[in-house]
Backbone bond lengths (Angstrom), bond angles and torsions (degrees), N, CA, C in turn:
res aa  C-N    CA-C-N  psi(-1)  N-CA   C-N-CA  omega(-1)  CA-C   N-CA-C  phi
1 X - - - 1.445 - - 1.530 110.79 -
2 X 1.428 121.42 -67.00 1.517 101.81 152.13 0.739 153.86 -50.97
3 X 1.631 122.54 -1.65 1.609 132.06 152.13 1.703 118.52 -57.52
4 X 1.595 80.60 -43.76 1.784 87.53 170.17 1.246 127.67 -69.09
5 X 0.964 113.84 -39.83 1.556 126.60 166.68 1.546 134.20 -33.74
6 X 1.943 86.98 -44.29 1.528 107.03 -177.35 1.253 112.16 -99.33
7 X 1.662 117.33 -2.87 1.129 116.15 -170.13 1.995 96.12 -96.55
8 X 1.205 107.07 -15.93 1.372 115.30 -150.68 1.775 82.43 -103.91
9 X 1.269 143.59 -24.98 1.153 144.70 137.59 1.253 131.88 -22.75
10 X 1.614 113.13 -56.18 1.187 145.81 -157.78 1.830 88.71 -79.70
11 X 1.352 108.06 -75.01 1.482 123.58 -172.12 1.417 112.67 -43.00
12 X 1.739 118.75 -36.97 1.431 115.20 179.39 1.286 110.35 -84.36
13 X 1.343 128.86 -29.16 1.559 119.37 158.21 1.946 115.38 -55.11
14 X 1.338 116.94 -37.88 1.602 112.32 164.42 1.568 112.93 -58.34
15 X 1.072 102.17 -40.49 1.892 106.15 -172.06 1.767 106.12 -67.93
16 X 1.454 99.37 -37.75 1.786 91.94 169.54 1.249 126.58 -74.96
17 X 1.106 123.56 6.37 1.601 118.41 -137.15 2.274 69.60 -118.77
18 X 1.376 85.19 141.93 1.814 95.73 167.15 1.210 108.35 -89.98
19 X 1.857 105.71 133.79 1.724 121.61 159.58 1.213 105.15 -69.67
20 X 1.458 108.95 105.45 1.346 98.75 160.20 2.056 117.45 -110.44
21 X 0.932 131.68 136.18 1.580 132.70 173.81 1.317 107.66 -29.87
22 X 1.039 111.15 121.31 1.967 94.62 165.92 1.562 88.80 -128.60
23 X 1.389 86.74 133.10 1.759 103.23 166.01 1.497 128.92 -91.15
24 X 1.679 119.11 103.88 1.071 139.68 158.77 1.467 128.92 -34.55
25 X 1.404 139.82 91.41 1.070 125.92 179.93 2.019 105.47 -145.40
26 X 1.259 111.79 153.98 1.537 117.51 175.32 1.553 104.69 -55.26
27 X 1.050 117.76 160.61 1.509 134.68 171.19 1.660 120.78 -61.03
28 X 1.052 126.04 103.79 1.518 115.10 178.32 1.468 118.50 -52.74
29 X 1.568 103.28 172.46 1.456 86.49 -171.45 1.821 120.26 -87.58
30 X 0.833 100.22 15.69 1.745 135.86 157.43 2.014 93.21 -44.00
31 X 1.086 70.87 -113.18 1.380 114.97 -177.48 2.295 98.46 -29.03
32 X 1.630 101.37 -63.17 1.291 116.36 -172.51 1.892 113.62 -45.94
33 X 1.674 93.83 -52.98 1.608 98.80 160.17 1.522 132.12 -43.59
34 X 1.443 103.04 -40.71 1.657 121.28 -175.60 1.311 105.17 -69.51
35 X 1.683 126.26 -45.12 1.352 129.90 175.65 1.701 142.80 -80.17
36 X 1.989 81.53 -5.96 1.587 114.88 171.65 1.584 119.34 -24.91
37 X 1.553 89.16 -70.26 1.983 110.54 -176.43 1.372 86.39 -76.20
38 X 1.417 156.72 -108.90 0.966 116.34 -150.63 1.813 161.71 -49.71
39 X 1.552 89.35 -2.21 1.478 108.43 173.82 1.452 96.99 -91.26
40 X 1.190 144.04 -29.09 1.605 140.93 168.28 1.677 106.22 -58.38
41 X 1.000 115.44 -57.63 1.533 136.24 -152.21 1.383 88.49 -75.47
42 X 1.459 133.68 -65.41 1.551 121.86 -168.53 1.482 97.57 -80.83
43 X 1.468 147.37 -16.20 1.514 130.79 168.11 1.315 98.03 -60.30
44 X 1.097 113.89 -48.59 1.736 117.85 -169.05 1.873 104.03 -43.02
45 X 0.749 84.74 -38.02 1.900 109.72 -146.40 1.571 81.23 -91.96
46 X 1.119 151.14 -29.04 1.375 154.94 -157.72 1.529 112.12 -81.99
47 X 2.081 96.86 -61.03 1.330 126.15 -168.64 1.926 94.34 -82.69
48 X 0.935 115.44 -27.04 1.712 107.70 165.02 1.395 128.75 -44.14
49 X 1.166 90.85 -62.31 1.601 111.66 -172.57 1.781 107.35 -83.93
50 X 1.265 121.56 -23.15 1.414 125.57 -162.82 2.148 84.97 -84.54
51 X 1.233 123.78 -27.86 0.828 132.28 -148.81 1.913 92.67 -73.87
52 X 1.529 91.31 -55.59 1.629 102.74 177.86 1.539 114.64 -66.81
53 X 1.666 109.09 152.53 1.697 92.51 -154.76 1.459 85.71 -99.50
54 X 1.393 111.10 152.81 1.465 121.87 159.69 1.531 100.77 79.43
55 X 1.410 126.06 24.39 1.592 128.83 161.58 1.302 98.66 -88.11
56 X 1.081 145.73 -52.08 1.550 134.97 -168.94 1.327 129.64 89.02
57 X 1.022 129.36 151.91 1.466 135.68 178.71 1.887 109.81 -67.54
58 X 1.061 114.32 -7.65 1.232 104.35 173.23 1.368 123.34 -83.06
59 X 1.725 99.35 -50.93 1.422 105.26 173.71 1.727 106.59 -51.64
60 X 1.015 123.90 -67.88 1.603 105.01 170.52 1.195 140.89 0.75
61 X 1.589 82.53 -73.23 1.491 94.66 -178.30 1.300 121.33 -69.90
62 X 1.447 120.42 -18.11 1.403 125.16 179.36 1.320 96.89 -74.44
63 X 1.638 132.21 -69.12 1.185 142.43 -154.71 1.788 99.79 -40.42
64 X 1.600 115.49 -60.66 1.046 140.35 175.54 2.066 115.80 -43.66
65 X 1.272 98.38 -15.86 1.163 95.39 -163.12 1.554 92.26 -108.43
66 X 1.822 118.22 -45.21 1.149 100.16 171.83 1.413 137.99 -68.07
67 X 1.597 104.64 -21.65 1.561 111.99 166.18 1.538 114.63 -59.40
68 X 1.261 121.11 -36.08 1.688 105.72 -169.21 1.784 100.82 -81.34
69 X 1.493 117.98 -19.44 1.550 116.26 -169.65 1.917 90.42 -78.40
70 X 1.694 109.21 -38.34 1.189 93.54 161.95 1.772 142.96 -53.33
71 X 1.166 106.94 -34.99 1.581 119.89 -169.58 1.887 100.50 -111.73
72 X 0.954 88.93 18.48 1.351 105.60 155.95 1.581 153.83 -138.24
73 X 1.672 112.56 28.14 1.323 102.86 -106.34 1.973 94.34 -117.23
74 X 1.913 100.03 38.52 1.477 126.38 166.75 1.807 102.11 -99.08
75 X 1.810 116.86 -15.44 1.170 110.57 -178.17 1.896 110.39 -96.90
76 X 1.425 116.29 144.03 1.292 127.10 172.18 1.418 135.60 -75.40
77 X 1.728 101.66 61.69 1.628 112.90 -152.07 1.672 94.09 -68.77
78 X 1.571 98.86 155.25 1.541 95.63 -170.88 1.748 100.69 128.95
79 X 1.131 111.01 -62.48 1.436 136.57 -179.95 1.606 125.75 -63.72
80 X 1.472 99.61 -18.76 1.386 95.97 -170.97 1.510 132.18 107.23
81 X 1.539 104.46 9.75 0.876 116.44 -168.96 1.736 103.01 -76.87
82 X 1.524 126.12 152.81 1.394 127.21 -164.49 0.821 98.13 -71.66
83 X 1.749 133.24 -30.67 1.424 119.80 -150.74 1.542 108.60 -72.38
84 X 2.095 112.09 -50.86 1.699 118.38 155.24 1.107 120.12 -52.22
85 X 1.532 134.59 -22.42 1.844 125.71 147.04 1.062 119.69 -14.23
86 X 1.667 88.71 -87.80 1.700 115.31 -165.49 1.361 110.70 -95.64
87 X 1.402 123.88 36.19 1.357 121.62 135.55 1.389 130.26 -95.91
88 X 1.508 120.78 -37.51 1.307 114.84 -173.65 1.800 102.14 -86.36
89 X 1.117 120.46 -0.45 1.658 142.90 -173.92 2.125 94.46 -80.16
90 X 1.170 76.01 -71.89 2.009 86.59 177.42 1.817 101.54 -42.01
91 X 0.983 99.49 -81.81 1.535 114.74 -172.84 1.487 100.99 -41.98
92 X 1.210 130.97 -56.70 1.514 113.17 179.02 1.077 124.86 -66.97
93 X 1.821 117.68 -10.49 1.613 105.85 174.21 1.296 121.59 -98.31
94 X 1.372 92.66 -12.73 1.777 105.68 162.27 1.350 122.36 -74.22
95 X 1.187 140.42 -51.75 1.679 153.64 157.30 1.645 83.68 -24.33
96 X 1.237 133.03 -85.79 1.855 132.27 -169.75 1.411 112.49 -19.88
97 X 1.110 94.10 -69.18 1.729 97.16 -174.09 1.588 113.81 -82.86
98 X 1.486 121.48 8.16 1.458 114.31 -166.21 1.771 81.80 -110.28
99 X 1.189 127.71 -36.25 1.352 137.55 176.54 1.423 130.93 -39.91
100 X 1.917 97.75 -19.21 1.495 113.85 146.87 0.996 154.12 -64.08
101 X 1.244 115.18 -36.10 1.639 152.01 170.20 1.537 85.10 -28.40
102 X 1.724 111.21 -86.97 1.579 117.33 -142.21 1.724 101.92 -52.80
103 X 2.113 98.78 -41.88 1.879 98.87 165.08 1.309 129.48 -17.29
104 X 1.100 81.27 -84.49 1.364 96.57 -170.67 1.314 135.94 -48.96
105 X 1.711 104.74 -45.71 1.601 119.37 179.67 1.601 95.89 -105.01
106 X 1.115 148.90 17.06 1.176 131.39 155.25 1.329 122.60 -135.41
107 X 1.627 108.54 -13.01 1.713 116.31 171.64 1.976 102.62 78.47
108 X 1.674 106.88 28.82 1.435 106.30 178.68 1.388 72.91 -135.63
109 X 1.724 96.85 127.90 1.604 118.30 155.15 1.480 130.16 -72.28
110 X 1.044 132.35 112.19 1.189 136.68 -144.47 2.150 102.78 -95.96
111 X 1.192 98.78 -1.05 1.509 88.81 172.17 1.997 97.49 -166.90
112 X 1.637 118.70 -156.70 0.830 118.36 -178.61 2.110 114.75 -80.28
113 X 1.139 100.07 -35.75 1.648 102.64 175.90 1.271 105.61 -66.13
114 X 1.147 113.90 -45.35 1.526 106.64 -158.23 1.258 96.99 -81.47
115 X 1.662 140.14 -7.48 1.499 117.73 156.11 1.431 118.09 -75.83
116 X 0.932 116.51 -37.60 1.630 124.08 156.64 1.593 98.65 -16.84
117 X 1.561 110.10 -90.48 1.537 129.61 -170.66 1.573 107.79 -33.53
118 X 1.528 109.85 -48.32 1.596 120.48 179.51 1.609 109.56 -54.23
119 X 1.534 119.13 -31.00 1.216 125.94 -170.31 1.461 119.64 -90.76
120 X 1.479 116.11 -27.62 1.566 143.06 144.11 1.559 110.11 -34.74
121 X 1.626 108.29 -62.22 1.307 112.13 -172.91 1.469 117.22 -69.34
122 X 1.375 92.93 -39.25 1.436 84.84 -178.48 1.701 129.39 -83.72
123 X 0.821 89.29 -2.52 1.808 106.91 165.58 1.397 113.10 -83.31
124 X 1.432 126.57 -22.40 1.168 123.20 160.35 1.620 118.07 -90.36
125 X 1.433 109.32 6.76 1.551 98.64 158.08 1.797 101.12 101.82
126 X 1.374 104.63 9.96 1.803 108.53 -170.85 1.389 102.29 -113.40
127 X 1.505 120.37 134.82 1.195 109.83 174.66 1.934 104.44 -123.03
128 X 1.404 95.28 120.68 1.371 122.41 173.91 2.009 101.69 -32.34
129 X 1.350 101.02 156.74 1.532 104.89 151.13 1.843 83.99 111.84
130 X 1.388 124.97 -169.01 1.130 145.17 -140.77 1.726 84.65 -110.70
131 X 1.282 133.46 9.94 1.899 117.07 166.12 1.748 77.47 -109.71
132 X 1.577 164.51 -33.97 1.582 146.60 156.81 1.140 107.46 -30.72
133 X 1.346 147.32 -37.83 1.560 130.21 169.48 1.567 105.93 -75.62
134 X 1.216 135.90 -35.60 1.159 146.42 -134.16 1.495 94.91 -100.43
135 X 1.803 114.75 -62.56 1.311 98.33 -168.50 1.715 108.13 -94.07
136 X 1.546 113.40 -24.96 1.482 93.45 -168.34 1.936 74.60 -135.93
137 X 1.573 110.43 95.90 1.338 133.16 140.45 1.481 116.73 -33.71
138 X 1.160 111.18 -73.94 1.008 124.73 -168.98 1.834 129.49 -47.60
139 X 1.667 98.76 -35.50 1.189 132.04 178.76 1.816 99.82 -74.41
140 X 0.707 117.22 -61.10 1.874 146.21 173.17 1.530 103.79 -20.82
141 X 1.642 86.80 -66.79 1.950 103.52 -174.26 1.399 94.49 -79.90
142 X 0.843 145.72 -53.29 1.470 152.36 -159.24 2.209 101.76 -54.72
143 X 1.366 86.81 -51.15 1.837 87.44 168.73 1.265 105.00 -71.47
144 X 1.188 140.57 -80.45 1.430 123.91 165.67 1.588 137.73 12.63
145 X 1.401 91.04 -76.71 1.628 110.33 161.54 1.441 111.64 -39.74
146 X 1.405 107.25 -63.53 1.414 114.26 -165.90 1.442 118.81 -39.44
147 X 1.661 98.19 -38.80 1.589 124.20 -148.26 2.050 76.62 -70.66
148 X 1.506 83.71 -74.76 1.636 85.90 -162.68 1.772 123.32 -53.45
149 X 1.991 122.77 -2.55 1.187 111.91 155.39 1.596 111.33 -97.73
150 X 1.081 130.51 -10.75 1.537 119.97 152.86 1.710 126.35 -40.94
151 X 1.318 91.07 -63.72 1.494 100.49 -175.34 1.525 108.00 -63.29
152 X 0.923 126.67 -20.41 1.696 140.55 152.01 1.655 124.37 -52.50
153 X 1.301 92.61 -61.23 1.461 99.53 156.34 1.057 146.94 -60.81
154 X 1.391 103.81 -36.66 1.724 132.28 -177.60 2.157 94.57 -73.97
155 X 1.463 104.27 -24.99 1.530 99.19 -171.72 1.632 107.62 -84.35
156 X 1.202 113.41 -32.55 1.655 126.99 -173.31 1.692 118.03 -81.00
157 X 1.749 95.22 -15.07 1.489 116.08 -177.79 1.626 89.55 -84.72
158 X 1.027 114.88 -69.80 1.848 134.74 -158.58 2.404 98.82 -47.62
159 X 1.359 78.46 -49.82 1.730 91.22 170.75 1.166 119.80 -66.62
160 X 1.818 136.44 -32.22 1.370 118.36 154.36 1.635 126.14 -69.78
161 X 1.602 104.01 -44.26 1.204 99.53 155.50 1.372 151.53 -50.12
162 X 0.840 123.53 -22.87 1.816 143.15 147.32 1.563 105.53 -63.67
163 X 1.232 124.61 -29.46 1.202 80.69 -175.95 1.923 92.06 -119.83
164 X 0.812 117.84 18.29 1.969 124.94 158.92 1.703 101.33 -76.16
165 X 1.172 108.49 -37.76 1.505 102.56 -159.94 1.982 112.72 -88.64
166 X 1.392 97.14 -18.83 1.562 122.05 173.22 1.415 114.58 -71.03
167 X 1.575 103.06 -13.30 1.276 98.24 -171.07 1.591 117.13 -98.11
168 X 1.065 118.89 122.86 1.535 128.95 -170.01 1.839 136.89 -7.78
169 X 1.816 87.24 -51.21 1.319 95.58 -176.86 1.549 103.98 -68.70
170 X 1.685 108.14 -43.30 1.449 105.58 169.35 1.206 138.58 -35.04
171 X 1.067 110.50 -80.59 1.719 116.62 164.05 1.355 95.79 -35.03
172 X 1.131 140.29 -68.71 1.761 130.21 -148.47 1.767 95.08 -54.11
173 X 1.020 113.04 -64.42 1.740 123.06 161.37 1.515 114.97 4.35
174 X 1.625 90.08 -80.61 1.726 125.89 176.59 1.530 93.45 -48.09
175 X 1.059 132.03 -56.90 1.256 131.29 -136.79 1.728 109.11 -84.19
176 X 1.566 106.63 -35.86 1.396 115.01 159.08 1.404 107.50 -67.24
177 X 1.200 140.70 -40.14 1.232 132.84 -129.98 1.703 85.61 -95.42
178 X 1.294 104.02 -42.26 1.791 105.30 167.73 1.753 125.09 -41.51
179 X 1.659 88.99 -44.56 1.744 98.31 173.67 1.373 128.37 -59.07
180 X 2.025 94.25 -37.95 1.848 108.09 -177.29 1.496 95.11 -57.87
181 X 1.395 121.86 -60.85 1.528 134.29 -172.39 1.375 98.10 -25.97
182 X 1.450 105.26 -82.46 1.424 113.81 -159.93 1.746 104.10 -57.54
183 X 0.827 137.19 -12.00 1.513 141.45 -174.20 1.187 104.33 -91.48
184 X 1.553 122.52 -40.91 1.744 106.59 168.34 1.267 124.44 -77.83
185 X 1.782 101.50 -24.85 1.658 104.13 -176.45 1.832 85.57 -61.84
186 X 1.082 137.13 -62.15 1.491 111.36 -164.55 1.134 140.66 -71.17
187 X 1.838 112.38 -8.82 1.340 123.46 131.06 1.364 122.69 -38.13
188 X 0.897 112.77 -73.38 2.006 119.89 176.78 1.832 99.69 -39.95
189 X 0.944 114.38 -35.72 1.303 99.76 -155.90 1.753 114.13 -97.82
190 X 1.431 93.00 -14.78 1.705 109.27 158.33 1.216 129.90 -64.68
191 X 1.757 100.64 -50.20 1.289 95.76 163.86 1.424 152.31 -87.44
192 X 1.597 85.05 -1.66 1.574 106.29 170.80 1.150 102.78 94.97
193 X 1.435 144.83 -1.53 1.796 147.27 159.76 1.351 140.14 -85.89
């Protein structure tokens, strides 16, 4: 009953709160220049640590976050400022793909996905570590590849989507569909189910 309570709390603070449109779009090159050094500096800082096994995506993102509040430190991180955005943002998408490295060439998963991947492989009969180049090459480069046309893909995907979702009727969509949500969560929470 006090779950409901707080949930039914929660929902009437959403119901007051105004939809307003917000428009989705990439960074100009304004803006893209300004975020340059820090999208270098926390990838850097990302693919470091993702590299070592069992550092994690957190440390990253922290490291990454205190360096830019460091080399920045006329901006009011905390607030929203882009620069603490797109630092702990960089660093976590770098840690993903750097989280392979130890995989691959040492058969130690370097975070939580990449044991996943280890568990993939090995169900197909491949065993990670320095005999994956050795006995099935082919298999080796072939993940590799993959990695680097994903992240290709994943960029050309993210760019139609940004701008499908920017587009008016969309959001208006989103924007009801937020209201239905919140209207059953306070159904659910009336009736206790």
């Amino acid at each position: 009953m006090i779950e409901g309570i707080k949930g039914k709390e929660i929902d009437l603070q959403k119901v007051k709160e105004e939809y307003q449109k917000v428009k989705v779009s990439l960074p100009n090159k304004k803006m893209a220049k300004r975020l340059l050094p820090v999208w270098i500096q926390s990838s850097v800082i990302g693919n470091i640590i993702g590299i070592i096994p069992g550092a994690g995506m957190i440390m990253a993102i922290f490291m990454a976050y205190d360096q830019a509040s460091r080399r920045y430190p006329n901006l009011e991180f905390g607030t929203g400022v882009p620069e603490g955005v797109a630092a702990p943002e960089s660093a976590n998408n770098a840690v993903v793909a750097s989280s392979m490295v130890p995989l691959l060439s040492l058969g130690v998963p370097g975070n939580s996905t990449s044991s996943l991947f280890l568990g993939a492989l090995t169900i197909q009969g491949l065993r990670t570590g320095p005999t994956l180049f050795r006995d099935t090459p082919e298999m080796a480069y072939m993940i590799i590849l993959s990695f680097i046309v994903a992240k290709h893909s994943n960029a050309t995907i993210m760019r139609i989507f940004i701008v499908i979702f920017s587009n008016s009727s969309i959001a208006l969509k989103a924007r009801n569909t937020k209201r239905m949500c919140f209207s059953a969560m306070c159904d659910r929470c009336l009736c206790g189910k």
